[in-house]
N, C-alpha and C positions, 0 to 999 in steps of 0.2 A: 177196268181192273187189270192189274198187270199179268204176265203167264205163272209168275212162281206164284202169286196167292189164290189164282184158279184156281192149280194144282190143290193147294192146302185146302180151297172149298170141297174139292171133290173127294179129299179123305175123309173131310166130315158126311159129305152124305153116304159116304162106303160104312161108315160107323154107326151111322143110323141101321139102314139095313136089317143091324140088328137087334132092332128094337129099343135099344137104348137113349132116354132123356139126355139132351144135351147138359151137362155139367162139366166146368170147368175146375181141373183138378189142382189147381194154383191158386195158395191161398192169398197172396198179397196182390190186388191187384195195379197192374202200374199207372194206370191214370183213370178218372173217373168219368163217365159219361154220363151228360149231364142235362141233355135234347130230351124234350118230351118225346116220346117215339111215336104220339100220334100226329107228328109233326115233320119227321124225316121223308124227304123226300129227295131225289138225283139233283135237286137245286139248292138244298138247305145245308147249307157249313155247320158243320157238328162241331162245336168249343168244348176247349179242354181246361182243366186248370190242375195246377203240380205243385203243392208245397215243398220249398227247400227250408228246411231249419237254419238262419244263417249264426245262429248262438250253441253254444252245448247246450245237450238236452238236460241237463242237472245240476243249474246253477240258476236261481229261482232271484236271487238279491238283487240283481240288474234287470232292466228291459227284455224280453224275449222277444227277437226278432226273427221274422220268418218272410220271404221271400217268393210269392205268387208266379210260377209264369203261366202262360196262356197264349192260344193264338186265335186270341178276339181283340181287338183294338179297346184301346180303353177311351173310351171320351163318354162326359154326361151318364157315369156310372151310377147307378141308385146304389145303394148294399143295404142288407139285412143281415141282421148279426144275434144269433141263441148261443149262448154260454152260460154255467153253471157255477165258475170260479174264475173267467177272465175279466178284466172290465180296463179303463183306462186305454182306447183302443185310439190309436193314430195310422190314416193310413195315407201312401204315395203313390200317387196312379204314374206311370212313367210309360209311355209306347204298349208296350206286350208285358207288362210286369206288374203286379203290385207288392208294394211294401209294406207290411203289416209289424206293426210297434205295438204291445201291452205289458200287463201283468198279470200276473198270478194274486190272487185277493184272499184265498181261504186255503184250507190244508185239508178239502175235498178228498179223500182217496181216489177216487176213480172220475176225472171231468171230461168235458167234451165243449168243444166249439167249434160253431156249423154259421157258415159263411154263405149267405147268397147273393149275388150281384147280379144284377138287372139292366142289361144293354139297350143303347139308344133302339137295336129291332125288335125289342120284346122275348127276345134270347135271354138265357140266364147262366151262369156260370154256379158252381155250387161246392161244397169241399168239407168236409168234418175232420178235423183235428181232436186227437184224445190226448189225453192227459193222465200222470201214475204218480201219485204224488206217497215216494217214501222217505224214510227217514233220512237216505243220502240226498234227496232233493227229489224235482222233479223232471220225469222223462216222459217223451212225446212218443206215440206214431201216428203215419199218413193215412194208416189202414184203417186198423184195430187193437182194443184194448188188448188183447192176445196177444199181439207183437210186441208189447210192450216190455215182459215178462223176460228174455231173452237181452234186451238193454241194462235190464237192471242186473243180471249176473253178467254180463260183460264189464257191466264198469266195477262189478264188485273183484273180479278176475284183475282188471284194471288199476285198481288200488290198493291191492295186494291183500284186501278183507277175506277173501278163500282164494284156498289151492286151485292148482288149474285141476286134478280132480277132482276136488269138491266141485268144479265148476262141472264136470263132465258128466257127473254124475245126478246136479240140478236140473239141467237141460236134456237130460236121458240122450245126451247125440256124446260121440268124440267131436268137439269142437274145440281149433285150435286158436288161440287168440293169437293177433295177429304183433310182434314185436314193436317196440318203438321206431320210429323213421330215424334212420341214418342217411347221411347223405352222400351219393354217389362220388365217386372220385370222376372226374370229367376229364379229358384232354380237350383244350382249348386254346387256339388261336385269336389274339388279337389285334386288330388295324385301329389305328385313329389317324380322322386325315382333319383338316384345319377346310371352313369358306366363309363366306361373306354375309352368312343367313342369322339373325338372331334369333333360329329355334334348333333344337339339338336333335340327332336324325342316329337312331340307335337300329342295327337291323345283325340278322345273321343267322345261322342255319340249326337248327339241334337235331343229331343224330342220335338212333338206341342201336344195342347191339345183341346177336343172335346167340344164341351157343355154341357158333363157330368163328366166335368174335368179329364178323362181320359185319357193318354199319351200315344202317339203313335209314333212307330219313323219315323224320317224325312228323310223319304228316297228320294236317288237321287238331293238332292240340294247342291246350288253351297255355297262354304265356302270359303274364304278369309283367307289366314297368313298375321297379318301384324307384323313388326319388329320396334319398334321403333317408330310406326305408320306410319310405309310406308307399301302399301300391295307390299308385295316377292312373293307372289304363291298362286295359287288356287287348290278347288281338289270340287269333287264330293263324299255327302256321298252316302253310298251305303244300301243294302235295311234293314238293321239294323239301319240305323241312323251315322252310323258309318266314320271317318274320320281318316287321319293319315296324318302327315306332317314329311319331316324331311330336316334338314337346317344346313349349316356348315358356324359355327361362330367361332371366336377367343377369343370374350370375354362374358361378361354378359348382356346381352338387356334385353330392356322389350316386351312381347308378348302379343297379343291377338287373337282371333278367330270371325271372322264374317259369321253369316249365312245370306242367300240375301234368296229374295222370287222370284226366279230364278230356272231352270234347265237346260239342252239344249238346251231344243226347249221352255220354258217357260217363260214368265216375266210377274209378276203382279207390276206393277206400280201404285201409286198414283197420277199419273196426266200424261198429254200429254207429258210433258218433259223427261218423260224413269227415276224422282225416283225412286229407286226402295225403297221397305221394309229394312229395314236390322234389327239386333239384334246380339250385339257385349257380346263374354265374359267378364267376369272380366279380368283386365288387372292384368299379372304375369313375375315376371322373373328368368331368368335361366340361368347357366351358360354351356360352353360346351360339357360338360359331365352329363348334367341332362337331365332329359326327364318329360313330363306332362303330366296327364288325369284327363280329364274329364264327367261329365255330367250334360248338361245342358238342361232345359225343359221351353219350350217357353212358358208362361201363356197366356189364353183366357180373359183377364182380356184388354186389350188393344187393338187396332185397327190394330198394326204390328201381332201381336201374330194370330188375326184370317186370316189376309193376308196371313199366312203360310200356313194356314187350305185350300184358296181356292188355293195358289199356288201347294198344294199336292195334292188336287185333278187333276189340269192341270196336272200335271205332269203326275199323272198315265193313265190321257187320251194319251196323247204323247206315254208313252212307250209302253199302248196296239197296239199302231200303230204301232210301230218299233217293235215290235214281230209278226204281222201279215204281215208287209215287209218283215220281217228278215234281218234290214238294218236300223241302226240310219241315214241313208242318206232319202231325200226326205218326211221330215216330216213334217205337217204345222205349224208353230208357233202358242201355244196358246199367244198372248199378250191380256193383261188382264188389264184394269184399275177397281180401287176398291176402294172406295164403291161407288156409281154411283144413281141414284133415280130410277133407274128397272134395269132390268136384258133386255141384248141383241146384237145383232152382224150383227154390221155396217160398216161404213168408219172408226170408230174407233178405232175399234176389239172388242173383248169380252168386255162388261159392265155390272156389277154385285152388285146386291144389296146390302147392308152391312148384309142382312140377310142368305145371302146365304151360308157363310161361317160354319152352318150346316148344308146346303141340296147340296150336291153335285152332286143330279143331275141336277140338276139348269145351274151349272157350265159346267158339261161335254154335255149337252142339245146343251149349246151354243158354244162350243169347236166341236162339231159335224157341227155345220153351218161353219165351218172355216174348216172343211175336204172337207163337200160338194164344196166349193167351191176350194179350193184346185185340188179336184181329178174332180171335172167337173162333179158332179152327183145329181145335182139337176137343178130341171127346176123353181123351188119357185117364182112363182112374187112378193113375200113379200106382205107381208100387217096385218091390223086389224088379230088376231085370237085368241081363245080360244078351250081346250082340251077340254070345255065343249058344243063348238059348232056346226052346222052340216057349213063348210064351203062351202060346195055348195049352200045353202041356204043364206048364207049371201053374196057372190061374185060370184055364179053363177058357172054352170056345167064346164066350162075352168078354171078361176082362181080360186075356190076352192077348183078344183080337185090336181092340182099341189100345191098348198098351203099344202094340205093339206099333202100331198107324201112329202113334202118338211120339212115341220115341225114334223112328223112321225121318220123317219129315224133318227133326232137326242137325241129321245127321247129312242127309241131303244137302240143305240151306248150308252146312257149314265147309263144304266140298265146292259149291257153286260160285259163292260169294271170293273166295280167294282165285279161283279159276276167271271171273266173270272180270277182277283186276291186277290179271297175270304180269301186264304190260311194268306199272308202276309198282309191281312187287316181287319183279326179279332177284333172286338167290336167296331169299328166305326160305331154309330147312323147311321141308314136312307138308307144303301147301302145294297148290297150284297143279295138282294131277286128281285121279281118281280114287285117291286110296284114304283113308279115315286112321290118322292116327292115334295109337294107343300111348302113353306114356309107358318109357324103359322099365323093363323089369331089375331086378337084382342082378342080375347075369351083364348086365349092359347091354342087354337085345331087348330089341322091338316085341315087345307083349304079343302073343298068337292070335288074340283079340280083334286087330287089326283088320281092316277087307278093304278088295275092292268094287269098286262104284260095277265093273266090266270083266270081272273076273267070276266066269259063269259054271267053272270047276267048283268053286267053293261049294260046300254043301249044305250052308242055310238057305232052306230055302222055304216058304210057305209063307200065309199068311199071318201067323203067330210069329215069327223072323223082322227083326224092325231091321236085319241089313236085306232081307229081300224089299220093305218096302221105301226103304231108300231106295235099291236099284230102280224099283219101280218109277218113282218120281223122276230118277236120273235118265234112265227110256222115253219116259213122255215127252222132255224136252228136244229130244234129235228132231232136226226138221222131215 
């Protein structure tokens, strides 16, 4: 096990201490497990399985398709299938994925379908899918029926059936829906050279930009070919920005390039229905023997454009993790909706201010509550709290001693993780030192909020102080 998730063990057993049952205070969980645990042992691979909805969730006339992943190989799959109002079930075993095609058959109110699959080792995979079936149609969640509740005044917010406070005031939260996607304005250079190849060879770099309008490239996100406007292929750029397609045609099409605000484990969405950001090249064409380059640079001038900002920070929380794994397997998904009226991490998943998109630790703070939970290393009972406060004072020696251990630890991981990839993420505002950024106040100054990891004048200090037990964790590490 790596040294940062030690650490996170050893807060949990600091929490215990006080007597307190381990309960996790996060109510949507992000992947199911699924190992009989009288089974687990240092040799046994623990299988995941993740539904993605690849249809809107409240449009019931067509096929509902939904999209498995997992990292158990699929070959000589058995499956078991209980549902209550699904039937007409088709599925596609592909590598690490399945693909699941049905319908909806009755006007149920409340359904559920529970998926088991059964590996050539006697492993099993397992997953329940619910179902809300109202009068604007029907909506899904991954969780629970609870979740569901919050989908359906989004999309009524959505379709302009109530006011945004009628909406605010359904959901007892300020939730702010999140605007339609516009698309970035891009500066964009292009090359076309001519060779002697009858397949077309599309490649080139996509940059985002900071709030000091400075360009950085956009590493690790998912890109789209499309041909004609069908998307053909996808690819990942890599830590350049960098991309490369190559596609065998016969005659001249036309091409474009789309970047999503996406990674592996990443999705920042505009709403509960899984929009994601996008921002599409100039549309070009070419014939068999041509090839194209590009570079294009996503402007801060727009609301997709800083989407990119906070999805690159997720991402790079993600991949700290799969380098302290040593293992793109078992990573927690940051899913991300943006912009949101606060920042936080719920039944929803990560929620993020529209200001956040230059304080990234904001982001990766909250992407930290989504590991905790994940790896089972917080005892957090959630609640009211501030870095400026003492929480035991406000909630008492139990709950705001774990509070505060609970809120610590993510603030930690989000000071590390940008430190930990200084090299490749030179002159990004706000990162890469000791200090925990607050977002600008009214005045245009840095929020008093703020601290540092090594600044031993400050005067929080104690164990009810979630910036003492950040320093904490930030100590343990010196060699």
């Amino acid at each position: 096990m790596n040294k940062v998730f030690k650490i996170g063990i050893i807060c949990l057993f600091i929490s215990i201490l006080y007597s307190v049952c381990f309960i996790s205070s996060f109510a949507v969980p992000q992947k199911e497990k699924v190992l009989d645990e009288n089974r687990i042992n240092e040799d046994t691979q623990e299988y995941e399985l993740t539904p993605v909805l690849l249809t809107t969730p409240y449009l019931i006339t067509e096929d509902i398709k939904i999209e498995l992943e997992t990292n158990a190989f699929l070959k000589n799959v058995k499956r078991n299938i209980e549902s209550n109002c699904f039937d007409n079930f088709s599925f596609e075993f592909i590598d690490f994925r399945i693909f699941l095609t049905m319908k909806y058959m009755n006007n149920l109110e409340q359904g559920y379908l529970k998926l088991n699959f059964y590996l050539e080792n006697n492993d099993f995979l397992s997953t329940t899918i619910y179902s809300y079936y109202t009068k604007f149609g029907l909506f899904f969640s991954f969780s629970n029926n609870e979740n569901i509740e919050g989908l359906v005044w989004d999309y009524k917010l959505d379709q302009n059936i109530i006011t945004e406070e009628e909406y605010n005031q359904g959901l007892d939260k300020n939730s702010f829906y999140c605007i339609e996607n516009r698309m970035s304005n891009i500066n964009q250079e292009e090359i076309v050279t001519q060779s002697n190849s009858t397949e077309v060879m599309i490649s080139g770099n996509w940059f985002w930009q900071d709030n000091l309008n400075q360009s950085h490239p956009a590493q690790f996100f998912l890109v789209e070919l499309y041909v004609n406007n069908k998307n053909v292929s996808f690819s990942y750029t890599d830590i350049q920005g960098y991309y490369e397609f190559h596609y065998s045609i016969d005659k001249t099409a036309e091409y474009f390039v789309r970047i999503v605000s996406a990674g592996m484990h990443v999705k920042v969405r505009k709403d509960s229905f899984s929009k994601l950001y996008f921002v599409d090249s100039s549309k070009f064409n070419l014939a068999p023997n041509e090839s194209y380059k590009s570079e294009s640079i996503l402007l801060n001038s727009t609301i997709d454009g800083r989407a990119m900002s906070i999805a690159q920070a997720l991402i790079i929380g993600t991949k700290y993790v799969e380098e302290m794994n040593e293992s793109t397997l078992s990573v927690p998904y940051a899913d991300c909706l943006y912009p949101r009226s606060r920042s936080c991490y719920g039944r929803l998943g990560i929620e993020l201010e529209q200001e956040v998109w230059e304080f990234w630790d904001i982001a990766l703070h909250e992407y930290g509550h989504a590991i905790q939970e994940y790896y089972y290393i917080s005892d957090s009972p959630g609640g009211n709290h501030s870095d400026s406060e003492d929480l035991i004072e406000l909630h008492g020696k139990d709950k705001g001693t774990r509070l505060a251990w609970g809120e610590g630890w993510p603030s930690f991981f989000a000071i590390i993780v940008t430190k930990h990839f200084a090299d490749s993420l030179q002159g990004i505002p706000r990162i890469n030192d000791e200090t925990y950024d607050i977002f600008l106040n009214k005045n245009g100054m840095i929020d008093d909020r703020d601290f540092h990891l090594e600044d031993n004048n400050n005067p929080r200090f104690g164990e009810g102080s979630e910036v003492s037990i950040a320093r904490f964790f930030y100590e343990s590490l010196r060699d």
